[in-house]
C-alpha positions as CSV (number, residue, x, y, z in Angstrom):
1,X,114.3,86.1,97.2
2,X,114.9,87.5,93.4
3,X,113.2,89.8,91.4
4,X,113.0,90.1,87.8
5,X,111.2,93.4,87.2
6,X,109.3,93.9,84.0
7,X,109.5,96.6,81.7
8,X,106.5,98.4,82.5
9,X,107.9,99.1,86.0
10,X,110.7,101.7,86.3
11,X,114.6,100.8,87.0
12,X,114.3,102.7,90.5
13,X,112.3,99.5,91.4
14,X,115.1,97.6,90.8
15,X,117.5,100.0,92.6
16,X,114.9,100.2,95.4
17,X,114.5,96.2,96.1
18,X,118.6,96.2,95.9
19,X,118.7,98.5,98.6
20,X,116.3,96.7,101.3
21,X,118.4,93.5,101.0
22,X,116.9,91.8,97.8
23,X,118.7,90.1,94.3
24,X,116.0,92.5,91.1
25,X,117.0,92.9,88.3
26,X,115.1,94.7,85.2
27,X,114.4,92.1,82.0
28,X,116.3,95.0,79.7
29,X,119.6,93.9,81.7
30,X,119.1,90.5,80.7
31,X,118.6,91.3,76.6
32,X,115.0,90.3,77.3
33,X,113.5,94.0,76.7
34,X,111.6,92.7,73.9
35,X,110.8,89.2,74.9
36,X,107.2,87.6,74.8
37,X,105.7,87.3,78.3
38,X,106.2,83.7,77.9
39,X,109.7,83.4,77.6
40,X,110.3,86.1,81.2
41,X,108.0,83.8,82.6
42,X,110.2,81.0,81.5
43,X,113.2,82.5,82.6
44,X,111.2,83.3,86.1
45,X,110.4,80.0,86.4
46,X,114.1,78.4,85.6
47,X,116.2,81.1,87.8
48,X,113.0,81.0,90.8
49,X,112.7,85.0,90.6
50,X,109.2,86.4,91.3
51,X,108.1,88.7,88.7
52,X,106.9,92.3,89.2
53,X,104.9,93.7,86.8
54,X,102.0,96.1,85.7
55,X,101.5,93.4,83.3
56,X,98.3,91.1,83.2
57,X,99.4,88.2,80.7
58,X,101.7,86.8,83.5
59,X,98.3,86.1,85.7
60,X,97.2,85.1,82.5
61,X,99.9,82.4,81.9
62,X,99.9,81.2,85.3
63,X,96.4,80.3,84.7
64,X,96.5,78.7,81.6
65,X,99.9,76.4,82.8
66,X,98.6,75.7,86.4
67,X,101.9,76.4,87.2
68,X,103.0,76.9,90.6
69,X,106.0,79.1,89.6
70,X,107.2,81.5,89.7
71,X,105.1,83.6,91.9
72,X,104.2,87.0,90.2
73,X,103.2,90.8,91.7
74,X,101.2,92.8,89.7
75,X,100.3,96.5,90.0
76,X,97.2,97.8,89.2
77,X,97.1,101.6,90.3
78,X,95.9,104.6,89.1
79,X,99.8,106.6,90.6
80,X,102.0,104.0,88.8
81,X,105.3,106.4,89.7
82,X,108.6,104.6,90.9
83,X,108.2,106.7,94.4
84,X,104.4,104.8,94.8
85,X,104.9,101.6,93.9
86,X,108.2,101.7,95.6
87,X,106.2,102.5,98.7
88,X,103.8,99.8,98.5
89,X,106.2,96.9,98.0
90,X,108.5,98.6,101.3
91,X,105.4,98.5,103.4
92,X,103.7,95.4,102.4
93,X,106.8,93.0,101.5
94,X,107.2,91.5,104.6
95,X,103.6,90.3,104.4
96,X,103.1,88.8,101.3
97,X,107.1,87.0,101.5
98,X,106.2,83.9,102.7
99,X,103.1,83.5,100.0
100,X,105.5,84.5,97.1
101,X,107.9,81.4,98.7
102,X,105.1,79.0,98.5
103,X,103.6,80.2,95.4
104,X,101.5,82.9,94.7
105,X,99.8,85.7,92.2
106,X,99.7,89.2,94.0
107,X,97.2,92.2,93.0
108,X,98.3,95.4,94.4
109,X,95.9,97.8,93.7
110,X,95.2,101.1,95.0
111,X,92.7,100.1,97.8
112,X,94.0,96.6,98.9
113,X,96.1,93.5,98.1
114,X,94.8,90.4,96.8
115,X,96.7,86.9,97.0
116,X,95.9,83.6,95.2
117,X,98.6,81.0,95.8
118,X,99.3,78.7,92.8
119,X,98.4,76.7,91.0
120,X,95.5,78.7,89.8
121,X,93.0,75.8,88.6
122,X,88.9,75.9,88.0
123,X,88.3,73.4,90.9
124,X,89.2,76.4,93.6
């Protein structure tokens, strides 16, 4: 599995998924440090990497396209330090893999995970 990590999240993410076995990289690597949401999720969607972000427009696209890639993990917590959400993706990972194969948006948030597999559409 690959990870594109977006800006809002720290490059010791990208360090940190590196070093339990995983392809990250951090959109500023790519020359994408300024680049609209749509054209990460674009590039997400073309190289299958799952996005990690702090970032709601990419739920926000995925529901607008019905698209049912790439899968996307967003944080939502009040301690939004590299050490934290670091933590949380070590100790939940394993969990939430095979849903992130498949397709699927991720909430982490401070009290609980919440998982919608894709395509997000009105008739679920």
């Amino acid at each position: 599995m690959k990870f594109l990590v977006d800006m809002p999240l720290s490059p010791k993410t990208v360090s940190h998924l590196m070093g339990i076995g995983y392809k990250a990289v951090r959109v500023n690597e790519l020359g994408m440090g300024k680049s609209k949401d749509k054209e990460i999720f674009d590039y997400a969607t073309e190289q299958d990497m799952v996005i990690l972000s702090a970032d709601l427009d990419f739920g926000n696209i995925l529901a607008y396209t019905h698209s049912n890639k790439p899968s996307v993990i967003i944080f939502r917590l009040q301690d939004q330090s590299p050490e934290h959400v670091n933590s949380l993706l070590s100790s939940n990972i394993s969990s939430i893999k095979d849903d992130l194969e498949k397709g699927a948006i991720v909430i982490i948030e401070d009290f609980g995970i919440r998982i919608r597999l894709l395509p997000i559409n009105e008739q679920r």
